[in-house]
C-alpha positions as CSV (number, residue, x, y, z in Angstrom):
1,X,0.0,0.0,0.0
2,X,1.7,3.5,-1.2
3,X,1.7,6.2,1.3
4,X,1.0,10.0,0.8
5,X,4.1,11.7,2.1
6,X,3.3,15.3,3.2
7,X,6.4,17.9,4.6
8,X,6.3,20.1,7.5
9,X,6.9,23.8,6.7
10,X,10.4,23.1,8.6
11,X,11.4,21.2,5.5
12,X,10.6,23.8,3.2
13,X,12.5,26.1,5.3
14,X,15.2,23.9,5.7
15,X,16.1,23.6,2.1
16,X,16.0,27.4,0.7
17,X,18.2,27.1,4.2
18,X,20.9,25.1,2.4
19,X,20.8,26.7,-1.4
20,X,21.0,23.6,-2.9
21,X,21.9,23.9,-6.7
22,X,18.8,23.5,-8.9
23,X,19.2,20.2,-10.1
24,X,20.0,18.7,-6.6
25,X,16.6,20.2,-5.4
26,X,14.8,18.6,-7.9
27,X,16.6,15.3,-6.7
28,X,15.6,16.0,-3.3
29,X,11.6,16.8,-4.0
30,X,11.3,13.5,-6.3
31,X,13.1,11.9,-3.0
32,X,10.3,12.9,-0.9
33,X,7.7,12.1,-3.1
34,X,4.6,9.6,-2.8
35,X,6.6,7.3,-5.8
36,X,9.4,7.4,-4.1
37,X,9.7,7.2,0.0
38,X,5.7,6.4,-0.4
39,X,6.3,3.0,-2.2
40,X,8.2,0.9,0.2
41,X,8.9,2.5,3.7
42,X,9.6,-0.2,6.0
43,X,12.6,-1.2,3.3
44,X,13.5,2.6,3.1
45,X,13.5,3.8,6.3
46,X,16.4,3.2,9.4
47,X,16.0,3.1,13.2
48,X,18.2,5.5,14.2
49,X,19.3,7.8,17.5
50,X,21.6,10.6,15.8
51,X,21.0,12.9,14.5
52,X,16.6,12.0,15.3
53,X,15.7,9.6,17.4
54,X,13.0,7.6,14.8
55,X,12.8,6.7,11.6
56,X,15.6,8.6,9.1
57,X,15.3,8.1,4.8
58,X,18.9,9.0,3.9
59,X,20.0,9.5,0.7
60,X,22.8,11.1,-1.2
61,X,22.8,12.9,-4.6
62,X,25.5,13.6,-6.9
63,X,25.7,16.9,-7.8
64,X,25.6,16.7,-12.0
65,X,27.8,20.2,-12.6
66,X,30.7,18.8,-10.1
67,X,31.4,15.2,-10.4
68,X,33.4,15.2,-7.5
69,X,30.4,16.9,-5.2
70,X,28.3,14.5,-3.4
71,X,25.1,16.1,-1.4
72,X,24.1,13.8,1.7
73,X,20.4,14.3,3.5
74,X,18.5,12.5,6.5
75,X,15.0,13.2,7.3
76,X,13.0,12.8,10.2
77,X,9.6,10.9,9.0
78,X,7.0,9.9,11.3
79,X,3.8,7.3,10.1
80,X,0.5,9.2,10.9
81,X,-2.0,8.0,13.1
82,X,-4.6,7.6,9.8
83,X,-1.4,5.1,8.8
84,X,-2.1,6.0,5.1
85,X,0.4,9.2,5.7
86,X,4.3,9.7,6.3
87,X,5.6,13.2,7.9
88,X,9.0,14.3,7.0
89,X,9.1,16.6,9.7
90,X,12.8,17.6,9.6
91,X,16.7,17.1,7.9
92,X,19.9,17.5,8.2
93,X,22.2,17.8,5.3
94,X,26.2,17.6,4.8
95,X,28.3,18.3,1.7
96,X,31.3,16.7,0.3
97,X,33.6,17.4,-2.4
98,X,35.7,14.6,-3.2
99,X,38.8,16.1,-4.6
């Protein structure tokens, strides 16, 4: 059963936060989406203590410009209580240029 994944407002602040390049925000979005972290959460998301104590989808995104520029994130994602719906309710981002 595919879930709807909705975002806190945190998450939206979060990422004009971290000025992303264009094409690694578009990575991130489709991420997010119901196709995507809706599909399969059990097999996508980790029990973790740091940096949130819950469920964490991690992913990392090659930035397409800079081949040598990778773009790590972890969100926060709780299962509502209709448990049809998943809450990204907050990230955490790093950055790493492979040189």
């Amino acid at each position: 059963m595919p879930y709807h994944v909705r975002h806190r407002e945190r998450i939206r602040e979060l990422l004009r936060e971290w000025r992303l390049p264009d094409e690694v925000l578009v990575d991130v979005y489709l991420a997010l989406a119901d196709d995507r972290l809706g599909v399969d959460p059990p097999r996508t998301l980790l029990r973790m203590r740091e940096p949130f104590d819950g469920m964490v989808y991690s992913f990392t995104v090659q930035e397409p410009q800079r081949a040598v520029c990778y773009h790590t994130f972890l969100f926060h994602v709780l299962y509502g209580a209709d448990e049809t719906t998943l809450w990204v309710i907050d990230g955490s981002y790093i950055r790493t240029d492979n040189l």
